[in-house]
TORKOL-4160 file (C-alpha; in steps of 0.2 Angstrom, whole numbers, padded with zeros to 4 digits, m for minus):
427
<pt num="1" X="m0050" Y="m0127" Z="0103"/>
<pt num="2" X="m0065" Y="m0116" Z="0105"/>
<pt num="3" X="m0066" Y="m0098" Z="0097"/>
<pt num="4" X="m0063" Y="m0089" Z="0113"/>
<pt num="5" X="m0048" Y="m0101" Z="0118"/>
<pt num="6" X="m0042" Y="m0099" Z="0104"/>
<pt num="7" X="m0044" Y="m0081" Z="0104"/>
<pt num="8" X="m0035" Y="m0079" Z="0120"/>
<pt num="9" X="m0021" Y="m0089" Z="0118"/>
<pt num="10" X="m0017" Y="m0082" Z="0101"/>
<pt num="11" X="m0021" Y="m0063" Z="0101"/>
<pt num="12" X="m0009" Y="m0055" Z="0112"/>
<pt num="13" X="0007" Y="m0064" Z="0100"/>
<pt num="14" X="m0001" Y="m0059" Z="0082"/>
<pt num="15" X="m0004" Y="m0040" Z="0090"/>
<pt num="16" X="0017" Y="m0041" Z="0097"/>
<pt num="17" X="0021" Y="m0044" Z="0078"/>
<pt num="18" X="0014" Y="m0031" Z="0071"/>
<pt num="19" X="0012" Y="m0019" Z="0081"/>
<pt num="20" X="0032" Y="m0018" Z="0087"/>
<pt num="21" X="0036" Y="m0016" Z="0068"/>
<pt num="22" X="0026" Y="m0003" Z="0066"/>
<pt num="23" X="0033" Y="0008" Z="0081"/>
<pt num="24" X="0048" Y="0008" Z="0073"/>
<pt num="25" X="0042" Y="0013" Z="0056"/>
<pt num="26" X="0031" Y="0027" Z="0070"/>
<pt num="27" X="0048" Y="0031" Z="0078"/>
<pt num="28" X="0056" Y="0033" Z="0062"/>
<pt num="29" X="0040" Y="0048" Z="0057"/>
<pt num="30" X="0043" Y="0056" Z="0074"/>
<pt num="31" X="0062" Y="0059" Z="0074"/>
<pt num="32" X="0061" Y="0067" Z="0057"/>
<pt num="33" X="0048" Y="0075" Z="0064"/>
<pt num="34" X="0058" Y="0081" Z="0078"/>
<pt num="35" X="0075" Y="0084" Z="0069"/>
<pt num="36" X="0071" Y="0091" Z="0051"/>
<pt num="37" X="0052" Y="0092" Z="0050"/>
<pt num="38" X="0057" Y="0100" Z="0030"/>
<pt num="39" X="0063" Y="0083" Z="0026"/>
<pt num="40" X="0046" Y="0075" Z="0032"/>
<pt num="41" X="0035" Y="0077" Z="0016"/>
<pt num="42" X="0049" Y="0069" Z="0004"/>
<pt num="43" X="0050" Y="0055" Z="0016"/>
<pt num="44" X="0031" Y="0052" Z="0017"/>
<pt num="45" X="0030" Y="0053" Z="m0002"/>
<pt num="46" X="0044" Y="0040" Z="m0008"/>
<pt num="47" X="0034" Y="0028" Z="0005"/>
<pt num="48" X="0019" Y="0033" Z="m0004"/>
<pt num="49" X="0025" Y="0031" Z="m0021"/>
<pt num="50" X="0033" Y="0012" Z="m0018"/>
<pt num="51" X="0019" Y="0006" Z="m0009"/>
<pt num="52" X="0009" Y="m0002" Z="m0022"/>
<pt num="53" X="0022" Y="m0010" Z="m0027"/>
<pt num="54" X="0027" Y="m0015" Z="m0009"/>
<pt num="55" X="0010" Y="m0020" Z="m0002"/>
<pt num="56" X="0003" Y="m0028" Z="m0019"/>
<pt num="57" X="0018" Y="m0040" Z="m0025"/>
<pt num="58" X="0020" Y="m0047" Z="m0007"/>
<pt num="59" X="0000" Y="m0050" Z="m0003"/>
<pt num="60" X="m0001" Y="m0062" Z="m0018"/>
<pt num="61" X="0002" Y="m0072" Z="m0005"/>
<pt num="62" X="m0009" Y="m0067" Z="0010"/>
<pt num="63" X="m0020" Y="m0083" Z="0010"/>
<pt num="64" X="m0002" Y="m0094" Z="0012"/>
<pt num="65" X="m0011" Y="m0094" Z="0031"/>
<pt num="66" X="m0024" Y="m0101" Z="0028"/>
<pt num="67" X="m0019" Y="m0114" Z="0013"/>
<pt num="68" X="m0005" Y="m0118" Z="0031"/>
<pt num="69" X="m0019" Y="m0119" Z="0044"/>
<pt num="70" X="m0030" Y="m0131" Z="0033"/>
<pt num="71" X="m0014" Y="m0143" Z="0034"/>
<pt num="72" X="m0011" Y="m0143" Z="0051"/>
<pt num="73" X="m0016" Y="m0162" Z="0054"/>
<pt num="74" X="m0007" Y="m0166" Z="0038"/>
<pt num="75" X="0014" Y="m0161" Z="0040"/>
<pt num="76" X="0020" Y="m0168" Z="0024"/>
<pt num="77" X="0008" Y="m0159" Z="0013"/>
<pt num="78" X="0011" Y="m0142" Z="0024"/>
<pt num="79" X="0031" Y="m0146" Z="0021"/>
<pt num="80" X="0027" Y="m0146" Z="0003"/>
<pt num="81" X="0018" Y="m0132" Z="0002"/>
<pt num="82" X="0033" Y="m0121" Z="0012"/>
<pt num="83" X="0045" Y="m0126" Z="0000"/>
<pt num="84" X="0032" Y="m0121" Z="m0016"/>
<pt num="85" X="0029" Y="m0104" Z="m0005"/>
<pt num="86" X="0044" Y="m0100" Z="m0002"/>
<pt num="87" X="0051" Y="m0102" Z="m0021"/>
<pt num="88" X="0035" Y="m0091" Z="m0028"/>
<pt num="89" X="0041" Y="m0079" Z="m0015"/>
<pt num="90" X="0056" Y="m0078" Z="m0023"/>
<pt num="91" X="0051" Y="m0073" Z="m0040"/>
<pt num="92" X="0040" Y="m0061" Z="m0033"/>
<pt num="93" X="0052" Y="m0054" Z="m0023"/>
<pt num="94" X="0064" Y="m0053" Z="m0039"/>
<pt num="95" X="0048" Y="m0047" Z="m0051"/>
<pt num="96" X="0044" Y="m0031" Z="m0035"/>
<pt num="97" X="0062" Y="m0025" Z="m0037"/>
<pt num="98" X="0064" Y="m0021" Z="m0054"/>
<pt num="99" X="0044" Y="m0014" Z="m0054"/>
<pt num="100" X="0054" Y="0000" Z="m0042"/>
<pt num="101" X="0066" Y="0003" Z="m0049"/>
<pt num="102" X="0053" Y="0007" Z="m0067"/>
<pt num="103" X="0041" Y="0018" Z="m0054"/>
<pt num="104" X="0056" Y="0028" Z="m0048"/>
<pt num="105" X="0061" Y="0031" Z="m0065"/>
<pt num="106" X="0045" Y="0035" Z="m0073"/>
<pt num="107" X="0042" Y="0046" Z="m0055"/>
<pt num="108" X="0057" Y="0058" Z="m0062"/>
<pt num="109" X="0040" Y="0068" Z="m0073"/>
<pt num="110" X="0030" Y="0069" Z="m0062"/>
<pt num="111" X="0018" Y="0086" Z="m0058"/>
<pt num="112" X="0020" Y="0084" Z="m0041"/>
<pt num="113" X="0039" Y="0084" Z="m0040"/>
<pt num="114" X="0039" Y="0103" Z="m0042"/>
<pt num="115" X="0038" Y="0104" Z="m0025"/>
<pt num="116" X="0049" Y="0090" Z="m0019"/>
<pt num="117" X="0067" Y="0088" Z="m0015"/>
<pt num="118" X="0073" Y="0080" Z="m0032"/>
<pt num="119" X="0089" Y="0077" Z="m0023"/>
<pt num="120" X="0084" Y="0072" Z="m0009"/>
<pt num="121" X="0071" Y="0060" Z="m0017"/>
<pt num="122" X="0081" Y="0050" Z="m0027"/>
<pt num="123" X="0093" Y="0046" Z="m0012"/>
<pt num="124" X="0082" Y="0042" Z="m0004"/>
<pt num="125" X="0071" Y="0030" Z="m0016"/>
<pt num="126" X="0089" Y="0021" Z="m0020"/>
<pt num="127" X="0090" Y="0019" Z="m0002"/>
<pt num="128" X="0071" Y="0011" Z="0001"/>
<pt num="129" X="0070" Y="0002" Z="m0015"/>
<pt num="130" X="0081" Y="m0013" Z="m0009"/>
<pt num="131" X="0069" Y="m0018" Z="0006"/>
<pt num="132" X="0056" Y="m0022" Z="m0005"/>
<pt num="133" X="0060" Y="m0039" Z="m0012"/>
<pt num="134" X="0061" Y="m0042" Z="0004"/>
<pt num="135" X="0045" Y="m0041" Z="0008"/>
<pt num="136" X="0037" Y="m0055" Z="0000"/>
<pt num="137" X="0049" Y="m0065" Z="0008"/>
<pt num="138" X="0047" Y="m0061" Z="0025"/>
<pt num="139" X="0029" Y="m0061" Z="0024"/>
<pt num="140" X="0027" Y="m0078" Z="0017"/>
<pt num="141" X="0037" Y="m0084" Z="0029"/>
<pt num="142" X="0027" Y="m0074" Z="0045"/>
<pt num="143" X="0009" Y="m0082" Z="0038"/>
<pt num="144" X="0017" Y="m0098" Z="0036"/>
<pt num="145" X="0023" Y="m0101" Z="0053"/>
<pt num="146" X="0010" Y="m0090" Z="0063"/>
<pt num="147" X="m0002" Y="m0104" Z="0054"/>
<pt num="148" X="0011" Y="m0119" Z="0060"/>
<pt num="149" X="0008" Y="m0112" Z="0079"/>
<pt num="150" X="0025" Y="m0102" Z="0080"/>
<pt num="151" X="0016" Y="m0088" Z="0082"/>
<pt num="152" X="0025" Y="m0082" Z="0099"/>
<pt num="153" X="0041" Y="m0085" Z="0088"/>
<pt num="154" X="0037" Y="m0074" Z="0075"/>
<pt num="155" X="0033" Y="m0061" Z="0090"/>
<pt num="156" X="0048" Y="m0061" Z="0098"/>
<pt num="157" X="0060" Y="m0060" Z="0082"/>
<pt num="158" X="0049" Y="m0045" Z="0076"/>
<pt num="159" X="0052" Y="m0038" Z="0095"/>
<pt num="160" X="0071" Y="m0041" Z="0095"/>
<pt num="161" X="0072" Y="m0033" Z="0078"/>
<pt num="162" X="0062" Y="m0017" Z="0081"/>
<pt num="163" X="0070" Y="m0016" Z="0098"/>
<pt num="164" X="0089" Y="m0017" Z="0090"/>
<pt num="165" X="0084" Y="m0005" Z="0075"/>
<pt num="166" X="0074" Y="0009" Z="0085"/>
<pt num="167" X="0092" Y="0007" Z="0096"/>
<pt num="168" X="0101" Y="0011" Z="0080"/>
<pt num="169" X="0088" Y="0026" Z="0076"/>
<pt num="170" X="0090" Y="0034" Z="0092"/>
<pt num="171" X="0111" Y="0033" Z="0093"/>
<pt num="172" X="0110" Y="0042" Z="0075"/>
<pt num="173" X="0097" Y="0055" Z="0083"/>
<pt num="174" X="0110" Y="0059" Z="0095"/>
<pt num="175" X="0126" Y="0056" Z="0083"/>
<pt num="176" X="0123" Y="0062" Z="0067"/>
<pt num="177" X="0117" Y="0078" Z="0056"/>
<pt num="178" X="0098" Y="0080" Z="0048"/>
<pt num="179" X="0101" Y="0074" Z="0033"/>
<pt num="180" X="0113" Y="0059" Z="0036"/>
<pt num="181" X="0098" Y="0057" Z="0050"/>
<pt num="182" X="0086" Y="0055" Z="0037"/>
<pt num="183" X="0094" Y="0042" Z="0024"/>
<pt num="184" X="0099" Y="0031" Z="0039"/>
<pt num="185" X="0080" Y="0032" Z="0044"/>
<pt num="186" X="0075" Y="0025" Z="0028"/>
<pt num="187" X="0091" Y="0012" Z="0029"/>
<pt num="188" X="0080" Y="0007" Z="0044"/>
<pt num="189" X="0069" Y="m0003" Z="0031"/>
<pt num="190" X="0080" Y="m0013" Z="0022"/>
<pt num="191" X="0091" Y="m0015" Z="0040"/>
<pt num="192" X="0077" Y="m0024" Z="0049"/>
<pt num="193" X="0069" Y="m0033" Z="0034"/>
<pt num="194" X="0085" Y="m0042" Z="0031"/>
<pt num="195" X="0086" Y="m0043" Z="0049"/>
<pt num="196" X="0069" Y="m0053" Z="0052"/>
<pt num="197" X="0071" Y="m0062" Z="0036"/>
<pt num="198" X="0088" Y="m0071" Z="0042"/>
<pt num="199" X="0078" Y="m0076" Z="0060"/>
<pt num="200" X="0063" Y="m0080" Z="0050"/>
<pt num="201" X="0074" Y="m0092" Z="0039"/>
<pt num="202" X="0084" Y="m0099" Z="0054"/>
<pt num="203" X="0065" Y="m0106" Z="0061"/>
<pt num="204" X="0060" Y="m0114" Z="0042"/>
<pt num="205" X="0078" Y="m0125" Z="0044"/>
<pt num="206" X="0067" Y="m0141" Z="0046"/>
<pt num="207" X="0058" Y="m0136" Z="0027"/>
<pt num="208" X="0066" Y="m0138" Z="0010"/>
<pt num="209" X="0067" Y="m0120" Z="0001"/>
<pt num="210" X="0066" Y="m0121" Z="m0016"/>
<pt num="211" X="0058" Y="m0132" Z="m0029"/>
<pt num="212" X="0053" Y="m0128" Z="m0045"/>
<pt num="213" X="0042" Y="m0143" Z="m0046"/>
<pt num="214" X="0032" Y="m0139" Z="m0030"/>
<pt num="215" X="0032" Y="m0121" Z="m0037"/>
<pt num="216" X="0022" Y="m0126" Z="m0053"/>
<pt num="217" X="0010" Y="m0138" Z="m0043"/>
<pt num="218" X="0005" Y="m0122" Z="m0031"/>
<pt num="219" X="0007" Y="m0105" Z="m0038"/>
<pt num="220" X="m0011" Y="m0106" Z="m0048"/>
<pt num="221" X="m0021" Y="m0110" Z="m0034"/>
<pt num="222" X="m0012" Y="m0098" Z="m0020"/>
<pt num="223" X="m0010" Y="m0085" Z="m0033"/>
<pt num="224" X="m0029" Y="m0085" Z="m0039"/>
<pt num="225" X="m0034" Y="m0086" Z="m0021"/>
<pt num="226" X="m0022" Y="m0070" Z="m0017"/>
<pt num="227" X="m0024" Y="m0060" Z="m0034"/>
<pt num="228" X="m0040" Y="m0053" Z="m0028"/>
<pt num="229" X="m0032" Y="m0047" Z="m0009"/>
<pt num="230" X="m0017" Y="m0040" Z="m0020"/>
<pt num="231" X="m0027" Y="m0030" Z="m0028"/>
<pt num="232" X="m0037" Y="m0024" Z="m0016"/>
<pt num="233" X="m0022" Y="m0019" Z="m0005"/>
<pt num="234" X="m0014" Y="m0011" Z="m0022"/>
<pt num="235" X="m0030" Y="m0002" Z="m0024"/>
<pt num="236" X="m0029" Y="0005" Z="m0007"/>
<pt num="237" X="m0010" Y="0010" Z="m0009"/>
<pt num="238" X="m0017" Y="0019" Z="m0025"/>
<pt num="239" X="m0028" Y="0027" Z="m0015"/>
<pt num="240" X="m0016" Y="0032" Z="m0003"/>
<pt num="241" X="m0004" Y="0037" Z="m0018"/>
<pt num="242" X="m0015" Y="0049" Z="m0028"/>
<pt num="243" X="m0022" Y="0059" Z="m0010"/>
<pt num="244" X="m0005" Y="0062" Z="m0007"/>
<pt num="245" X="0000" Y="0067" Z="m0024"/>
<pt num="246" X="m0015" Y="0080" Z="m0023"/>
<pt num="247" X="m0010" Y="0087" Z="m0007"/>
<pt num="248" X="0007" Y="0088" Z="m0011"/>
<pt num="249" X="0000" Y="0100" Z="m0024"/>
<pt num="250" X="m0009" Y="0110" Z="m0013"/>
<pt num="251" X="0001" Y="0111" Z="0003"/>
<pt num="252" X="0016" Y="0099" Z="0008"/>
<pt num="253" X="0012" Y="0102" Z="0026"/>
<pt num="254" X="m0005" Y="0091" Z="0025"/>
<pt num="255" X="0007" Y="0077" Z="0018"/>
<pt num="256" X="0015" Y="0077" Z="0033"/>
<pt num="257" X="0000" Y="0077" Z="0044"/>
<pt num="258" X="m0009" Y="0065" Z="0032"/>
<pt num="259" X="0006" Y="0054" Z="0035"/>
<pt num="260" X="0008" Y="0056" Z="0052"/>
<pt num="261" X="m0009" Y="0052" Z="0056"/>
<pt num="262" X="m0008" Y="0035" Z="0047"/>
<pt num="263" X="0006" Y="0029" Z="0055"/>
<pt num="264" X="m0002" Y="0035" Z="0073"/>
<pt num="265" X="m0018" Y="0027" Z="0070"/>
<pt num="266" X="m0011" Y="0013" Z="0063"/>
<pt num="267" X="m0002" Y="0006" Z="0079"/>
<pt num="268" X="m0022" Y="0008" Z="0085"/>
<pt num="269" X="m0031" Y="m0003" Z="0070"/>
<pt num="270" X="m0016" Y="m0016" Z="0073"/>
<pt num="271" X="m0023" Y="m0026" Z="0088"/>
<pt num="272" X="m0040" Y="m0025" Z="0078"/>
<pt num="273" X="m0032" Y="m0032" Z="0063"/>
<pt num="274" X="m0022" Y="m0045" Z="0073"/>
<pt num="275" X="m0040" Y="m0051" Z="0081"/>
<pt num="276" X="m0046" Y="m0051" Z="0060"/>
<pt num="277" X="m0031" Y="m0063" Z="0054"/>
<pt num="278" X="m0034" Y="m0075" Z="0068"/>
<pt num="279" X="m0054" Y="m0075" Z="0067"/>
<pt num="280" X="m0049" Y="m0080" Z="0049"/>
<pt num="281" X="m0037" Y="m0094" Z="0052"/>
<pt num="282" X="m0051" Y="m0102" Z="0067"/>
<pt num="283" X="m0063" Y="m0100" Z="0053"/>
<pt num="284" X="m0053" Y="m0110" Z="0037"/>
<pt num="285" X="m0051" Y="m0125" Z="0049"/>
<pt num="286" X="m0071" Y="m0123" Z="0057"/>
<pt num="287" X="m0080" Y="m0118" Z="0040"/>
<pt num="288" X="m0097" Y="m0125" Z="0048"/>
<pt num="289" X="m0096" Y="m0114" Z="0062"/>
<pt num="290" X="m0094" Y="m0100" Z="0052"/>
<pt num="291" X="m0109" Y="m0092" Z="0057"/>
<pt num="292" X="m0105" Y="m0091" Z="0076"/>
<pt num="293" X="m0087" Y="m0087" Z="0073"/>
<pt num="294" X="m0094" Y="m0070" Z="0064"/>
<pt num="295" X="m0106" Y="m0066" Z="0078"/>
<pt num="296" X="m0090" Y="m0073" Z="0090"/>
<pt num="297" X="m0078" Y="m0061" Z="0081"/>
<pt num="298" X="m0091" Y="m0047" Z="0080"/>
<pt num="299" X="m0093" Y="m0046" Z="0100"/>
<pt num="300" X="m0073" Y="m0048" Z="0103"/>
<pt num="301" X="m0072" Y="m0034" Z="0091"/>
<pt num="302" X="m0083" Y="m0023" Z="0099"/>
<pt num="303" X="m0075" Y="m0024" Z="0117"/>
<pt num="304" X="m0059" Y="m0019" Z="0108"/>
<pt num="305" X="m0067" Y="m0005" Z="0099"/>
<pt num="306" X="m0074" Y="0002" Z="0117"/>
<pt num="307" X="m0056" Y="m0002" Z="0126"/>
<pt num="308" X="m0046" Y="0007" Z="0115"/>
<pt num="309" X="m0059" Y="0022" Z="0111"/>
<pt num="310" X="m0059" Y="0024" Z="0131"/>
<pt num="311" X="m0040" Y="0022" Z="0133"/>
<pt num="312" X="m0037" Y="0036" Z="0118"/>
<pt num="313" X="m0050" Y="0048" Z="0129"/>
<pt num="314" X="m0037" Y="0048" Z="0139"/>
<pt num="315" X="m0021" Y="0047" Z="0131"/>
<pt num="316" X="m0027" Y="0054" Z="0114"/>
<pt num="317" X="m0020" Y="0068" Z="0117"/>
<pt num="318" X="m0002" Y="0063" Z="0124"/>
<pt num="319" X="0000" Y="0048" Z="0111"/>
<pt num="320" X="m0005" Y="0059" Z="0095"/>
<pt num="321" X="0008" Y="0075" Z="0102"/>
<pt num="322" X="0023" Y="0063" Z="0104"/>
<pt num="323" X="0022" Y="0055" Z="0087"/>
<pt num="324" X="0019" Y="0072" Z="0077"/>
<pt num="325" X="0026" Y="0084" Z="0088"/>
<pt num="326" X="0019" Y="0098" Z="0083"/>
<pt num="327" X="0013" Y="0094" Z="0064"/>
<pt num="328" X="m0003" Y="0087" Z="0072"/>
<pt num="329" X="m0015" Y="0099" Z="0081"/>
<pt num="330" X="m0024" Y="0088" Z="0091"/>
<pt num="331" X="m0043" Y="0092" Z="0094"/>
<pt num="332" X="m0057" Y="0084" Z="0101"/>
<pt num="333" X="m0064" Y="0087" Z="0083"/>
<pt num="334" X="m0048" Y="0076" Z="0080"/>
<pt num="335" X="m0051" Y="0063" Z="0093"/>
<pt num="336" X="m0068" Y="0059" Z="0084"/>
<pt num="337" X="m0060" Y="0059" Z="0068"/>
<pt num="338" X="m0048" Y="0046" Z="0074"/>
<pt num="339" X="m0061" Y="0033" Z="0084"/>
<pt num="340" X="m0071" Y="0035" Z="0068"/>
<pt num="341" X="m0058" Y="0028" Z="0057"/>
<pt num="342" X="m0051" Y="0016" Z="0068"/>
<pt num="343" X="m0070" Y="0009" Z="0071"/>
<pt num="344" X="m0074" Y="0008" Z="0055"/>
<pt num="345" X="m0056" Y="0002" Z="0048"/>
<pt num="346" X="m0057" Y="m0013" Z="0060"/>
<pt num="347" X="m0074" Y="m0018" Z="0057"/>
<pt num="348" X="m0070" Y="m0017" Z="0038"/>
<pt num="349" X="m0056" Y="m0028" Z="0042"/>
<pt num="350" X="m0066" Y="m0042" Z="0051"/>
<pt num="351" X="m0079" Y="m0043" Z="0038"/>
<pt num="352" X="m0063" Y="m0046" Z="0022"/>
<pt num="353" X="m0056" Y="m0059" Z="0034"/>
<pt num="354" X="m0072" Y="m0067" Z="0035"/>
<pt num="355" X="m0075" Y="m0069" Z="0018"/>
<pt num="356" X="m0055" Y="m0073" Z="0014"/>
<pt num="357" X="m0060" Y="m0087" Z="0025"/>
<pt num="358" X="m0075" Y="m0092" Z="0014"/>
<pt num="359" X="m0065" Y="m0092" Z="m0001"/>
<pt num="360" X="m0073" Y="m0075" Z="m0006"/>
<pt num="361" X="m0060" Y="m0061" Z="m0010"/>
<pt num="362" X="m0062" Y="m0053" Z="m0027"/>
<pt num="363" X="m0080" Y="m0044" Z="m0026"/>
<pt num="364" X="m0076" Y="m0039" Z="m0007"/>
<pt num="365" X="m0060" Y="m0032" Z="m0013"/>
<pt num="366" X="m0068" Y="m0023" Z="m0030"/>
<pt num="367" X="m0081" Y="m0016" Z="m0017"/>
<pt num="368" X="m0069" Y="m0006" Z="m0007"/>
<pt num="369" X="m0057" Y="m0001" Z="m0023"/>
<pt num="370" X="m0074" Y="0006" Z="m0032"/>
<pt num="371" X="m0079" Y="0016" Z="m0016"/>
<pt num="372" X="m0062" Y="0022" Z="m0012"/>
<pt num="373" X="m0055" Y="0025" Z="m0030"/>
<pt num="374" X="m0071" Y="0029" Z="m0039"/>
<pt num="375" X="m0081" Y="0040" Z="m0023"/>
<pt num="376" X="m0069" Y="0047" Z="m0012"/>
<pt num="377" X="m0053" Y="0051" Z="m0025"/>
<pt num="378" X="m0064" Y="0061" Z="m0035"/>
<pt num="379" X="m0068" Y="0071" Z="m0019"/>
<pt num="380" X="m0051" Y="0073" Z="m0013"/>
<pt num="381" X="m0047" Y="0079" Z="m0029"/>
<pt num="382" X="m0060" Y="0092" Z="m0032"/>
<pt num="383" X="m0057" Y="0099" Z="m0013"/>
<pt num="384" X="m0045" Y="0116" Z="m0013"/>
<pt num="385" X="m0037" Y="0111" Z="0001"/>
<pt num="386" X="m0031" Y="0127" Z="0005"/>
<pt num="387" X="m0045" Y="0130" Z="0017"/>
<pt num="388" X="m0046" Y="0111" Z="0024"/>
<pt num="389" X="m0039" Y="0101" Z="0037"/>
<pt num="390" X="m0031" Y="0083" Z="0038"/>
<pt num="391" X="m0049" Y="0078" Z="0049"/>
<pt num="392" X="m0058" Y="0082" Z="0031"/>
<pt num="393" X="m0049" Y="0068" Z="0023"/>
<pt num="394" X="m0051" Y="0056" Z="0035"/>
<pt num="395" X="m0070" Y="0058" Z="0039"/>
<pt num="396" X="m0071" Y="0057" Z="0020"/>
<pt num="397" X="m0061" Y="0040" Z="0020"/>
<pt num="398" X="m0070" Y="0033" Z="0036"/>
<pt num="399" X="m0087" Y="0036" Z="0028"/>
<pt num="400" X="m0081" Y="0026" Z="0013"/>
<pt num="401" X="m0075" Y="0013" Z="0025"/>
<pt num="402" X="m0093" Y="0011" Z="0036"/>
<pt num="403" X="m0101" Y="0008" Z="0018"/>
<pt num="404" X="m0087" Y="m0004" Z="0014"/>
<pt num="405" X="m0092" Y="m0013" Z="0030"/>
<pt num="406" X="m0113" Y="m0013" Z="0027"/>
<pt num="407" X="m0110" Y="m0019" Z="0010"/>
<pt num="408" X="m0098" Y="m0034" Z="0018"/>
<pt num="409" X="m0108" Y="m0037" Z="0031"/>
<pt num="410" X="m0125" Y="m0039" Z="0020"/>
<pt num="411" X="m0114" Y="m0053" Z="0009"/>
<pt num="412" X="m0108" Y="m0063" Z="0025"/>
<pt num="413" X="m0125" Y="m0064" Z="0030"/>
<pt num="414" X="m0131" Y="m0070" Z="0014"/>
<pt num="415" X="m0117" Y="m0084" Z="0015"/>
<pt num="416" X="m0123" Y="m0087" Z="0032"/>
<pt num="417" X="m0140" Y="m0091" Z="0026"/>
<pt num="418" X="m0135" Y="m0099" Z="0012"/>
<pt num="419" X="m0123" Y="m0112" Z="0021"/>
<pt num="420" X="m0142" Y="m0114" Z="0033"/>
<pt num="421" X="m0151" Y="m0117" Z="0014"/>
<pt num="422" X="m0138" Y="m0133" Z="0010"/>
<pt num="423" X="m0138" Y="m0140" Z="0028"/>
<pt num="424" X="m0159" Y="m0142" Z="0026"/>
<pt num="425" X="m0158" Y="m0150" Z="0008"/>
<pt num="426" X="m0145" Y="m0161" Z="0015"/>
<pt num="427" X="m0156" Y="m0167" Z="0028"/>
């Protein structure tokens, strides 16, 4: 299948299955928003304080897609490799939840909790904690079969979930006080993780599940290959930890915008991110096209960038005020804050999918930890936030990105003509 068919045919089912999760995680944000906007930054900042765990654990396996995809003419060996998955899965899964449970205990000190809820934070850190084993799991399970050509299945268990748990979020809107409103929002975590695990597991009936054996013959390979992406998604969790730390020092209301705006800009970045992961499976099964499928990927990425910009010149405004209520003041200084880092954020994206491709993740991933850890941390830090705004942070966080994306692209390129270099000595 060409780049652009396969493009077409597979882009609007990888976008469904993340995006629709995501609106109800955005949903979630907004009706606390709405209802008890108080309870807002202690809701941001237990997310904030598991998500290292939560996004570092699980993406130990993020190549699983691309190990499945360089299967594809062989089913026997991709059988195998589901059942040695899915047990490593489960050890990690096991391994993530105690690690929460030691970050909420050791989170009890900390500076910052003088201005938090201690209450109402460890509720609602008892309450979280349980979705992410999870995790792993189901995102094992989702490469795995978006690689197997299930991807339209994945969609629409991801869809029916969403749907059914935003239903659930609403009729407790309606039915019940601020605070019972608040844990059953972060129940909506666990609730659909389970959910989507039990469909996800009903569609691998054909594979066997566990196997020691398998386990032992896979987890160095698929754990060396996504050991460098785990840490570069834990650095940026770190990153997204420590600015909210600081600002929950200086004012809790830039938490919640800070928040906020992640989640809104987030449901923007996921078609970009969606186009990333598929550019990266086409390239792993047509490595001697990599060149073209860049410059390919590069040109789809662009149309998206100028579609979505133009669509948020429009509904910018509307689309940021109805997540955030009124914690966000949008701007037009706001509106070019927000096409910057969605630009920039997709761009970085294509160029790590790229390399992931090309077996190259851990100096990609030690790039972006050093620029966002080591350049823009020590920024936000020696800030006094009292005189800033949210569009501070996230210009400085963009800039970091763009640079991110130069470095990147200079090291594809070098691939590129590295790969021209071995194809002349060959001939």
């Amino acid at each position: 299948m060409t780049y652009h068919a396969f493009m077409r045919a597979s882009l609007p089912a990888f976008t469904l299955s993340r995006i629709v999760p995501w609106l109800g995680v955005s949903l979630a944000l907004l009706l606390i928003a709405h209802r008890s906007p108080a309870d807002l930054a202690v809701f941001s900042y237990v997310l904030a304080l598991f998500s290292v765990v939560s996004a570092l654990l699980p993406m130990l396996l993020a190549t699983s897609g691309n190990v499945t995809s360089s299967l594809s003419h062989n089913e026997t060996a991709r059988g195998d490799f589901f059942t040695a998955g899915f047990t490593i899965a489960l050890f990690i899964a096991v391994i993530s939840g105690l690690l929460c449970l030691g970050v909420f205990l050791c989170a009890l000190n900390l500076s910052s909790m003088r201005n938090i809820d201690m209450q109402a934070f460890k509720i609602l850190s008892l309450i979280y904690i349980p979705a992410v084993p999870l995790l792993s799991l189901n995102l094992f399970l989702q490469l795995f079969h978006e690689a197997s050509g299930k991807s339209s299945g994945c969609s629409r268990i991801k869809t029916f979930v969403t749907l059914v748990g935003t239903l659930g979020l609403l009729i407790m809107y309606e039915c019940s006080t601020s605070e019972l409103f608040t844990c059953g929002a972060m129940a909506y975590f666990f609730i659909t993780e389970l959910a989507v695990l039990i469909c996800l597991l009903k569609l691998s009936r054909p594979y066997k599940h566990f196997s020691l054996r398998e386990a032992k013959n896979t987890a160095s390979s698929l754990l060396t290959q996504g050991l460098p992406i785990a840490i570069g998604l834990g650095g940026q969790k770190l990153y997204f930890y420590l600015t909210i730390e600081r600002l929950a020092t200086a004012d809790t209301a830039l938490v919640a915008q800070f928040s906020l705006f992640m989640s809104s800009v987030g449901i923007v970045t996921i078609p970009a991110l969606a186009l990333s992961q598929i550019h990266s499976l086409h390239t792993s099964q047509h490595a001697t096209a990599s060149a073209e499928n860049y410059r390919l990927g590069l040109s789809w990425l662009v149309a998206l960038i100028v579609g979505i910009s133009f669509l948020l010149a429009f509904a910018g405004r509307v689309f940021f005020t109805f997540i955030s209520a009124a914690v966000i003041n949008y701007t037009p200084g706001f509106y070019s804050a927000a096409v910057f880092f969605f630009t920039t954020s997709a761009c970085l994206g294509l160029a790590l999918a790229h390399l992931r491709a090309r077996n190259d993740t851990s100096a990609p991933q030690l790039i972006i930890n050093m620029l966002m850890l080591g350049g823009v941390i020590p920024l936000v830090y020696g800030i006094s936030w009292q005189d800033q705004n949210v569009t501070t942070l996230i210009y400085l966080q963009s800039a970091a990105m763009l640079m991110g994306f130069l470095i990147l692209h200079r090291r594809v390129l070098k691939i590129h003509r590295d790969d021209k270099v071995a194809r002349l000595r060959t001939h």
